[in-house]
C-alpha positions as CSV (number, residue, x, y, z in Angstrom):
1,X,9.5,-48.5,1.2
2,X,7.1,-47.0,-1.3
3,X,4.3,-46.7,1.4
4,X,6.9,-44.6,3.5
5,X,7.5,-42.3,0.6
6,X,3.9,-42.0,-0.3
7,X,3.4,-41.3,3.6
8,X,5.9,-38.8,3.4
9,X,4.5,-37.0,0.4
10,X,1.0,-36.8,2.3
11,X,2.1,-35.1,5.2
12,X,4.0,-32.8,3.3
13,X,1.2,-31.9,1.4
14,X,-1.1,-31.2,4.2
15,X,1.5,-29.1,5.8
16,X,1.4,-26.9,2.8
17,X,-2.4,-26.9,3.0
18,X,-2.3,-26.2,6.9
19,X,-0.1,-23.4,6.4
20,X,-2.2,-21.6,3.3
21,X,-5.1,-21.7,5.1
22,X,-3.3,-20.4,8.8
23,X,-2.2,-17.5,6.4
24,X,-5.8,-16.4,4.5
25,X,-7.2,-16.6,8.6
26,X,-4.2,-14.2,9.9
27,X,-4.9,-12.0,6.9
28,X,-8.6,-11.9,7.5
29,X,-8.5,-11.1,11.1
30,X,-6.0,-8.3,10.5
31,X,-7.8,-6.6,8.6
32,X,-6.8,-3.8,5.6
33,X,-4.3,-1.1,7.0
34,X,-6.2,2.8,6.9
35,X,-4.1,5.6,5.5
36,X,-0.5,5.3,6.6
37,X,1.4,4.4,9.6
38,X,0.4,7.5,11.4
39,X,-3.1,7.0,10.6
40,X,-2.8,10.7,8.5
41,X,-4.7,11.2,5.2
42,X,-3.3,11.4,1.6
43,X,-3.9,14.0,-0.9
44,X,-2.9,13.1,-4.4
45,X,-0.3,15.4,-6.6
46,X,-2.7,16.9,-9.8
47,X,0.3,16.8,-12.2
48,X,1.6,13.3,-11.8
49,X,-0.9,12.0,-9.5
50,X,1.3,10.5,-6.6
51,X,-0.1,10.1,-3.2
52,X,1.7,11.7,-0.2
53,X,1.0,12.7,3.2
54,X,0.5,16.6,3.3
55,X,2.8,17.0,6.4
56,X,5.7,15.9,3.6
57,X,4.2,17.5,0.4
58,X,5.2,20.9,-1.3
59,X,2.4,22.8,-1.0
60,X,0.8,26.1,-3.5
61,X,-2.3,28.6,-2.0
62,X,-4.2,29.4,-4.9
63,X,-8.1,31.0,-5.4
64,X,-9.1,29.4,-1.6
65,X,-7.5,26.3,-2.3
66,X,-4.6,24.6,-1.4
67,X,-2.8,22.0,-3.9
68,X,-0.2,19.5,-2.5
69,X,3.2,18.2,-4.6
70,X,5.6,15.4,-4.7
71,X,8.4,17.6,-5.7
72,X,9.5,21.0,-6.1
73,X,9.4,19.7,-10.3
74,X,5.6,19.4,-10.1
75,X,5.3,22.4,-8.3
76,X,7.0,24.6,-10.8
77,X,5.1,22.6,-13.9
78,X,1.3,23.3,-12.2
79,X,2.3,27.1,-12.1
80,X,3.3,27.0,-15.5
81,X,0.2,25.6,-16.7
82,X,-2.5,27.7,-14.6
């Protein structure tokens, strides 16, 4: 009876194994995801330094250069400070 439970114990350990090392190969082969789900860029918020696609951002033209925002907060605080 103690052989059974020992065999038991084995195979449930080599399942586990099996199943880690399935995972690190899937995870290999797929590769890092680029930029988001649309494949877009991010530009990063210079107040609070979030990360947002520009198509969603709030956005402020100033001396040639655009600057992107998370909210309409961060917005406000950037044209209080330049």
């Amino acid at each position: 009876m103690a052989w059974m439970l020992r065999l038991l114990f084995a195979v449930l350990i080599i399942r586990l194994i099996w199943k880690f090392v399935a995972g690190m190969v899937a995870g290999a082969r797929e590769g890092r995801p680029r930029g988001t789900k649309t494949g877009g860029v991010l530009v990063r918020d210079p107040v609070c330094g979030t990360y947002i696609e520009p198509s969603r951002a709030f956005s402020t033209h100033e001396g040639g250069t655009t600057h992107y925002f998370c909210s309409r907060e961060c917005q406000q605080s950037f044209g209080k400070t330049t």
